[in-house]
C-alpha positions in Angstrom: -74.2 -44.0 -37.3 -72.7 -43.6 -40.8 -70.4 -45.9 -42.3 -68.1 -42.9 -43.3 -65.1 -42.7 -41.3 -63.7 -39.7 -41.3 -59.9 -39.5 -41.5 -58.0 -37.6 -39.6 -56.1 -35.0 -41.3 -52.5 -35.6 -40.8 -50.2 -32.2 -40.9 -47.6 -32.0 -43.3 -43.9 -33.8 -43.0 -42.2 -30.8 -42.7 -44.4 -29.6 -39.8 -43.8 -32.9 -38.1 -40.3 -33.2 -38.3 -39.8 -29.1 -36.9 -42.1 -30.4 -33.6 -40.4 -33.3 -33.1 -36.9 -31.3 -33.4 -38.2 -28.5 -31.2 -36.5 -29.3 -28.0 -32.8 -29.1 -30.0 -34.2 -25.6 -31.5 -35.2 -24.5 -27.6 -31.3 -25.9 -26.7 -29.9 -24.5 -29.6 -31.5 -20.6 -28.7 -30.6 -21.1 -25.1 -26.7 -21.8 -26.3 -27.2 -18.9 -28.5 -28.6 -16.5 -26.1 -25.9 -17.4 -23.5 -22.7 -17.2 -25.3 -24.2 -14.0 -27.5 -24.6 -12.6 -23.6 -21.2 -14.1 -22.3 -19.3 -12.3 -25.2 -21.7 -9.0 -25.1 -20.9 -8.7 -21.1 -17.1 -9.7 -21.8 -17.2 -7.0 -24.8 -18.7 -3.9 -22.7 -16.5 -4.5 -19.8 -12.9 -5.1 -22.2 -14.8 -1.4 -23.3 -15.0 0.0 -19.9 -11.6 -0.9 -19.5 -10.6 0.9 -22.2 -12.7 3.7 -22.1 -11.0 4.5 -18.1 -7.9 5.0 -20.2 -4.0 4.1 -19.1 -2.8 0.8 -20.5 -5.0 -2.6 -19.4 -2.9 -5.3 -20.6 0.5 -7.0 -19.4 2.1 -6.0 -22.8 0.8 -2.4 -22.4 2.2 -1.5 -18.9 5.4 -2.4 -20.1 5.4 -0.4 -22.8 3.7 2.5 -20.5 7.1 2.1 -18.3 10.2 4.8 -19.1 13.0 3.3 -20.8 16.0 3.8 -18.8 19.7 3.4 -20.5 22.2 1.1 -18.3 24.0 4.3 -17.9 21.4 6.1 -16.3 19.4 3.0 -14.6 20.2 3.4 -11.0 18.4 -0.2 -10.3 21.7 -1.4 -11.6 23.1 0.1 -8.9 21.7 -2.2 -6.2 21.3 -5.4 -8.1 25.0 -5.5 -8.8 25.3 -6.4 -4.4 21.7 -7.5 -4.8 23.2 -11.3 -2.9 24.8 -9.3 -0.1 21.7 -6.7 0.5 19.8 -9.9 1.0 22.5 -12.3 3.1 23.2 -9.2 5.2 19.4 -8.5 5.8 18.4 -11.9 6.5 21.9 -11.9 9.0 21.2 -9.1 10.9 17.3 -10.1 11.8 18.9 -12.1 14.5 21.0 -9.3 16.1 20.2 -6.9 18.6 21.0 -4.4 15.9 18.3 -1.5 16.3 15.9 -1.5 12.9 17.4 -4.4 11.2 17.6 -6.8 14.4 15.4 -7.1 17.0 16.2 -4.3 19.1 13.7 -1.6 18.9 14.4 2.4 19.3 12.6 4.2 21.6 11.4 7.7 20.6 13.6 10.6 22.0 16.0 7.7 23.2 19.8 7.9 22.0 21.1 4.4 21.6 23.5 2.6 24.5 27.2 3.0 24.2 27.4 -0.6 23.4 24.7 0.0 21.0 26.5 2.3 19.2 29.6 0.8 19.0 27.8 -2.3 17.7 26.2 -0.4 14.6 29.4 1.5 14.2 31.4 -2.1 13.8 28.7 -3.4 11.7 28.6 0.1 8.9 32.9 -0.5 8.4 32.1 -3.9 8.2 29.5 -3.2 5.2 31.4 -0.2 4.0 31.8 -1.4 0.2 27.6 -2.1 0.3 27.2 1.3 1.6 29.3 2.8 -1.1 27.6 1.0 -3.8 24.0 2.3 -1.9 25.1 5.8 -2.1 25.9 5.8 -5.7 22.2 5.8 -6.1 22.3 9.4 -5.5 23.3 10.0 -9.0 20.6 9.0 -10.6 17.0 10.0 -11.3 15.4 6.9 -11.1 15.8 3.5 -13.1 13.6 0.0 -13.7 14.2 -3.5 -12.5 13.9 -6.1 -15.2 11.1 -7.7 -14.7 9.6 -10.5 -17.6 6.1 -10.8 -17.8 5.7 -14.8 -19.9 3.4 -15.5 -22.3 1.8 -17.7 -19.8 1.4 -15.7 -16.9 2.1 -18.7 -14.2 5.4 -19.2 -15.2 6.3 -16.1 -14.0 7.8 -15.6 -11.1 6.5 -13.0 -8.2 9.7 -10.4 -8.0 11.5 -10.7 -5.2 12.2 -7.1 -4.3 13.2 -7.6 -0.7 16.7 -6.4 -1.3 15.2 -2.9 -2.0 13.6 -3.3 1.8 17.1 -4.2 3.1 19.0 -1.5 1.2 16.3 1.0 2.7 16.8 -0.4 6.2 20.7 0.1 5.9 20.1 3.5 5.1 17.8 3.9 7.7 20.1 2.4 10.5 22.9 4.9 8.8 21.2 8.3 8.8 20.1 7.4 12.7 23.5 6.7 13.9 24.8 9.7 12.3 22.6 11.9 14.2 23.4 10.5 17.4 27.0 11.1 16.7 26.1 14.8 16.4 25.9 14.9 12.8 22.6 16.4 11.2 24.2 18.2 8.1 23.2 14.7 6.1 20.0 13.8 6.7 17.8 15.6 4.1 20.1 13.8 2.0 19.5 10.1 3.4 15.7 10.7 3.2 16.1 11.7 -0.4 18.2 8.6 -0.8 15.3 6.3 1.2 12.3 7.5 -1.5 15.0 6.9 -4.5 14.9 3.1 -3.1 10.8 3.6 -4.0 11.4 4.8 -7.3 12.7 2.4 -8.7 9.6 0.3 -8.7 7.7 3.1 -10.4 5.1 1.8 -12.8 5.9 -2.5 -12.0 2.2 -3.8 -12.9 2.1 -5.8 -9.6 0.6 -5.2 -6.4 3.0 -6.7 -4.1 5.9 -4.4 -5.4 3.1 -1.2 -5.0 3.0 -2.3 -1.3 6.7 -2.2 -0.8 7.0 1.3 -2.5 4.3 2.0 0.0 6.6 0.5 2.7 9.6 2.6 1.9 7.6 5.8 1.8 6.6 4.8 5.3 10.0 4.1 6.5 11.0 7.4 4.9 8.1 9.3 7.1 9.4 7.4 10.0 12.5 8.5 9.8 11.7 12.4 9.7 10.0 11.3 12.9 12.9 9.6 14.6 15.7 12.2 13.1 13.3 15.3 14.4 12.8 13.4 18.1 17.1 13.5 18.8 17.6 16.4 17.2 16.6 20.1 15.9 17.1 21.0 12.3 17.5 24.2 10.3 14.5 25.7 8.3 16.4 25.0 5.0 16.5 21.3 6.3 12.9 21.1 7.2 12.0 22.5 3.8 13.7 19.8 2.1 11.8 17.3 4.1 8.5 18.9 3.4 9.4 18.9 -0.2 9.8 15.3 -0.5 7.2 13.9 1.6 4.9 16.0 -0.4 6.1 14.6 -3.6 5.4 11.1 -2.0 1.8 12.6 -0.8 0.9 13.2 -4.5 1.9 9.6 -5.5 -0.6 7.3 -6.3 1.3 4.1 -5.5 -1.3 1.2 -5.2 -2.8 2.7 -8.8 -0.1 0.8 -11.3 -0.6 -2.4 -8.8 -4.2 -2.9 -9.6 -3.5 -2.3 -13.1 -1.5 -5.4 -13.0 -3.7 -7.1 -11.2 -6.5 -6.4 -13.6 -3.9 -7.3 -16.5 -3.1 -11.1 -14.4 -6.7 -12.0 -14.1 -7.4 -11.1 -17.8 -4.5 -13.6 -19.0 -5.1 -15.9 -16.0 -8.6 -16.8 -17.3 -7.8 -17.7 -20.7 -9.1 -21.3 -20.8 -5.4 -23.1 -21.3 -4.1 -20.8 -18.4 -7.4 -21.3 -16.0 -6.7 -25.2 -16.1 -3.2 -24.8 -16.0 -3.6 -22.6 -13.3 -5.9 -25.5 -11.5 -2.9 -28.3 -12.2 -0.4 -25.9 -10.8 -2.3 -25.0 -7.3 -3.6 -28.7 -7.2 -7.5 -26.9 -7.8 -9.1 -29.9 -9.7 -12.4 -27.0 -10.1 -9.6 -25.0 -12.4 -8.1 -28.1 -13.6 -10.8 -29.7 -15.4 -13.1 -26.6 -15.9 -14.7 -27.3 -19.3 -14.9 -23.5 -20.6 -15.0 -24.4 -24.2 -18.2 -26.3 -23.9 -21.6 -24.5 -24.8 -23.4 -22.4 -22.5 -20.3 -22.8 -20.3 -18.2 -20.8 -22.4 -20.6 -18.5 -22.3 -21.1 -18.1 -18.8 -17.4 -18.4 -18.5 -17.5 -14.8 -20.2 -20.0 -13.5 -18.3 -17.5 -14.6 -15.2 -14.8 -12.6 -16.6 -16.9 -9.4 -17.3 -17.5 -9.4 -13.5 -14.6 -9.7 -12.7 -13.4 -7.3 -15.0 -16.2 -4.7 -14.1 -14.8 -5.0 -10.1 -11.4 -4.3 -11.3 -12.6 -1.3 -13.5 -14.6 0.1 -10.6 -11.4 0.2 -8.4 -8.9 1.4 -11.1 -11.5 4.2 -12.1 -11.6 5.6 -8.5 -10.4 9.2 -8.3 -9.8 9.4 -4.1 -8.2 7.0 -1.7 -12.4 6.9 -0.1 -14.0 6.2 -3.6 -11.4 3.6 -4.4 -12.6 1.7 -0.9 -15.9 2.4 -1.6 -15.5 0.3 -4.7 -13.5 -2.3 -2.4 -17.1 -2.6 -0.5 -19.2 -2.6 -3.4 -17.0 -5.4 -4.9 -17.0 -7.3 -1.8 -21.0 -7.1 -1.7 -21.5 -8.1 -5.7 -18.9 -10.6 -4.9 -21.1 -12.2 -2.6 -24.2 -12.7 -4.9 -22.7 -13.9 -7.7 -23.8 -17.3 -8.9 -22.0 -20.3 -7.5 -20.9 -20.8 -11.4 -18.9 -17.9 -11.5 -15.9 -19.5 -10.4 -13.1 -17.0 -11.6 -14.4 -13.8 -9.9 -15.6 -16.1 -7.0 -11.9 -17.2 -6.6 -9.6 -15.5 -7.8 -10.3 -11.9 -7.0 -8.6 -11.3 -3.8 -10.2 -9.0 -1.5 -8.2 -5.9 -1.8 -10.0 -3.4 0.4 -7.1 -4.0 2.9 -4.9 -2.4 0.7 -6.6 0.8 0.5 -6.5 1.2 4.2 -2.8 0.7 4.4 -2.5 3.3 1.7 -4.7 5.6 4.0 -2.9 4.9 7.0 0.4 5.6 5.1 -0.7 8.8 3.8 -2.5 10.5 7.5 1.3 9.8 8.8 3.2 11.6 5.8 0.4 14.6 6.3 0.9 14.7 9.9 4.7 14.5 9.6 4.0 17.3 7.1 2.3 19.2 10.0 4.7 18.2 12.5 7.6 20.0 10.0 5.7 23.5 9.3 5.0 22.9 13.5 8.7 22.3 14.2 9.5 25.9 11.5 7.0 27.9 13.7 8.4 27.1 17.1 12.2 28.0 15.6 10.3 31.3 14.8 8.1 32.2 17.8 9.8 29.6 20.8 6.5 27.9 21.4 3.9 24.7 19.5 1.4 26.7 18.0 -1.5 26.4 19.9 -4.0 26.0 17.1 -2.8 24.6 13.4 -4.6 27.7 12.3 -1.9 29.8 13.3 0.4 27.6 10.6 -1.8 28.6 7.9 -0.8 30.3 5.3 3.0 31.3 6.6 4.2 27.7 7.2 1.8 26.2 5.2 -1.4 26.8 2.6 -3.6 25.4 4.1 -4.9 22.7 6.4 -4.1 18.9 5.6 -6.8 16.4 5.7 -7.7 13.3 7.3 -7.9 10.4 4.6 -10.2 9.1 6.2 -12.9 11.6 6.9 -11.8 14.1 5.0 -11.7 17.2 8.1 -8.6 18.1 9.5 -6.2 16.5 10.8 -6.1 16.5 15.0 -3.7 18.1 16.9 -3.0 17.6 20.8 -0.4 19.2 23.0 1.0 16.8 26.1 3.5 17.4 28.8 6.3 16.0 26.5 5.2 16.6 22.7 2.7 17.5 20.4 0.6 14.6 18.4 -0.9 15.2 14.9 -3.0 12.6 14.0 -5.7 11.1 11.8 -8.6 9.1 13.2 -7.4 5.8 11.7 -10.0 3.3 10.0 -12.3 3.0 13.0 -13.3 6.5 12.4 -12.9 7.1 16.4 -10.9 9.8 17.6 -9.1 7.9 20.7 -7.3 11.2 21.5 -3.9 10.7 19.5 -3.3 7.0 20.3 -0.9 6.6 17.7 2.7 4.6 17.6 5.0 6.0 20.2 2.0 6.3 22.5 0.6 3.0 22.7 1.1 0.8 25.8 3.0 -2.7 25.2 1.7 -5.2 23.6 -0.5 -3.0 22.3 -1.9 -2.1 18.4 -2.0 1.7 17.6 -5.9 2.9 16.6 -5.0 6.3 15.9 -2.5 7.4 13.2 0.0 10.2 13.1 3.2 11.9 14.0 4.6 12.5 17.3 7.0 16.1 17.7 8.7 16.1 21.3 9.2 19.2 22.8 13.8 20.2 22.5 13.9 19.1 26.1 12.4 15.5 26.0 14.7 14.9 22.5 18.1 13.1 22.1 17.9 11.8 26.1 20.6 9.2 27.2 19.4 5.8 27.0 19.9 5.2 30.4 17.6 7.8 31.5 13.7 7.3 32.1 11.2 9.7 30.9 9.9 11.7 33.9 5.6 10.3 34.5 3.4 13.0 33.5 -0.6 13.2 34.1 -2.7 12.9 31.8 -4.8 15.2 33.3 -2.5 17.9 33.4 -2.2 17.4 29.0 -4.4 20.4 26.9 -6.1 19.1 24.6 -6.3 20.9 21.2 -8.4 20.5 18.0 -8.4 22.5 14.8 -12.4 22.7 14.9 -15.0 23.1 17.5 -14.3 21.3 20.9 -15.9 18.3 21.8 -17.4 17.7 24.8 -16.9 13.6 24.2 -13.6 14.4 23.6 -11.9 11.1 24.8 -8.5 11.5 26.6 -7.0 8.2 27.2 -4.4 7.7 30.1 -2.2 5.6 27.9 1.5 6.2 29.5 2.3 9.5 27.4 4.9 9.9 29.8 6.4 6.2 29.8 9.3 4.7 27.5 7.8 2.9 24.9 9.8 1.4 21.6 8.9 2.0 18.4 6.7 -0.9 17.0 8.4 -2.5 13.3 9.3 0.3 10.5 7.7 -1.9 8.1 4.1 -1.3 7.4 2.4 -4.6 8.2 0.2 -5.3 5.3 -1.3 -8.5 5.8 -0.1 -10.3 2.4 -2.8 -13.0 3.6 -5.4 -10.5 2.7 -4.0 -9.7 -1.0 -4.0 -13.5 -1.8 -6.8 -14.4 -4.4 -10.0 -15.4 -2.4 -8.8 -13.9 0.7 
């Protein structure tokens, strides 16, 4: 063995030191990559948004909304007794007043003679709010004020209950002046009933979307009671068919996701996200570090998501693509990381919405039916026995189910006909709809209900004469089915008419719900 010891070779300094400082070059790549990803996702998505067109931020639907002069905003109308729409709403929820109080109206069912005299006491008693109401008539539309802060949570939701009260007065109105005898109004309190709705056209909030949606419903409703005490003229039922399908063609949920998009963007800025978590006592929100590396990051990767859902839904074209998103939002929802707290939380689930809006609009196309049904038996004496024989005299052409997209049914009874849609179930239960439903009992069919002139504007005192079910024809506008269901559901019973207000289930619209 040799002497010579051989020396190792030792590599250079500057070699050295970049191995021993290789794990903070590996950190320092992975920060990179993740916020360069966060912002790139948070980018494309603010893109998307933009790219769908219509306005995406707070600032911009405001600006998107019509300017309306005090001299021509008819919401100035109704805020000036604003207090008393409200005190006299919340009073009479605890009468036996019909629509406003507990007492519900039975379809083709005058009211009681102490009825009667009770709502006639209670419209001189409210005869100044009435007048201010009806001044609404002179006006094309208006805006409620409505301040959107810098910092989103100290805004207040708007209260717009007093539009639901005013509606329900006008309701309660129109009904006791056509059990009087006195039908020459009524086109003009259903006009006066989708005014109510106009005035929250283009508020970037969901909850006053729903209650446009509400009074549109009411409004439908209405056609339906007026129609089952009474007959109207052809000019009448024209005017009727004119407005319900200018409330068809209105797309009133779109504006209210718009908003909601617009909230969630300035809700999860970083000061507002903790600020939100100290205001709903959420210590997740409250002490989420977003400005740290790698968080922040994945913080914008959490928006994009939840951006990207909202874009999906606001880029929907039909009332069945828009739920269709709802699913698909509900699914990606599911499999996000756990570290995507934003989209995890705060994006409500909104798919209940959409079925509301569906439900709504079979009713108004089957009260459009039941109108261009109600023209044709003025002309011939009979129901036609097939919507076909509407088309293209008393109308152009068929209208759809929402939900499937085939016509809407159409059954003859003893009493009435029933033009429905098959509801959300996407079951045909035979025209189960409200007005047909036992007690107690949840309507899983939707539609509109046209009694035949002798079952209409019967004393209250009298009882609806039992019919068999049996004895009912049952009439579709396509092929028959031989699974045709035909449910013995009292057709021929007194049943009242379930709450005028659409039940939306607010519980479902809440974020994380």
């Amino acid at each position: 063995m040799t002497q010579d010891v051989q020396k190792k070779k030792r590599w250079p300094w500057w070699l050295r030191l970049i191995l021993y400082l290789s794990p903070l070059w590996i950190i320092l790549a992975i920060v990179l990559s993740v916020e360069i990803s966060g912002r790139r996702a948070y980018n494309r998505a603010i893109q998307e948004a933009r790219d769908i067109g219509g306005p995406v931020t707070i600032e911009e639907i405001e600006a998107a909304r019509k300017v309306w002069p005090d001299d021509e905003n008819g919401a100035l109308v109704l805020l000036r007794v604003r207090d008393r729409l409200d005190a006299i709403g919340k009073e009479a929820a605890d009468t036996t007043l019909p629509i406003l109080g507990t007492l519900k109206d039975e379809l083709g069912y005058r009211w009681s003679d102490d009825t009667i005299q009770a709502v006639e006491a209670f419209l001189q008693q409210h005869a100044a709010v009435f007048a201010e109401i009806d001044r609404l008539r002179q006006y094309d539309g208006g805006r409620i004020p409505f301040e959107m802060k810098p910092n989103p949570l100290d805004t207040l939701v708007p209260d717009r209950a007093f539009l639901r009260h005013s509606a329900k007065l006008v309701f309660l109105r129109m009904e006791s002046r056509v059990i009087l005898g006195d039908t020459s109004r009524v086109a003009d309190d259903i006009d006066l009933l989708f005014r109510h709705g106009r005035l929250l056209d283009g508020e970037g909030t969901l909850i006053s979307s729903l209650i446009r949606l509400a009074i549109g419903a009411l409004a439908e409703d209405g056609v339906q009671r007026v129609l089952s005490l009474c007959s109207l003229s052809d000019q009448q039922l024209r005017q009727l068919d004119e407005m319900l399908a200018a409330f068809e063609q209105t797309d009133c949920l779109e504006i209210g996701y718009r908003g909601d998009r617009a909230l969630f963007l300035m809700i999860t800025e970083g000061a507002n996200l903790r600020r939100a978590g100290v205001m709903g006592n959420n210590p997740t929100f409250a002490t989420f570090p977003t400005d740290l590396p790698v968080l922040h990051g994945v913080f914008q990767m959490d928006r994009a998501a939840g951006l990207r859902m909202y874009n999906r839904i606001v880029k929907s074209d039909t009332r069945q693509d828009r739920l269709k998103a709802m699913m698909e939002n509900e699914a990606e929802k599911a499999s996000l990381p756990r570290l995507y707290l934003a989209t995890r939380i705060m994006i409500p689930s909104l798919a209940r919405s959409v079925v509301l809006d569906q439900n709504c609009m079979a009713q108004v196309r089957a009260a459009r039916t039941g109108l261009a049904i109600e023209r044709f038996r003025l002309d011939h004496g009979r129901f036609p026995q097939r919507l076909e024989e509407l088309v293209p005299q008393y109308m152009p052409a068929l209208l759809t189910d929402p939900f499937d997209d085939k016509p809407l049914r159409y059954r003859v009874t003893d009493d009435a006909v029933i033009i429905y849609s098959i509801g959300e179930d996407g079951v045909d239960d035979g025209g189960y709809v409200s007005h047909r439903t036992a007690p107690e009992t949840s309507p899983t069919d939707f539609g509109f209900v046209l009694l035949k002139p002798e079952f209409r504007g019967r004393p209250a005192s009298t009882t609806a004469p039992a019919t068999q079910e049996a004895e009912a024809t049952e009439v579709s506008t396509g092929p028959a089915s031989e699974h045709m269901p035909t449910p013995s559901r009292g057709h021929g019973t007194r049943h009242t008419t379930p709450n005028r207000d659409l039940q939306f289930g607010i519980s479902d619209l809440k974020p994380g719900g």
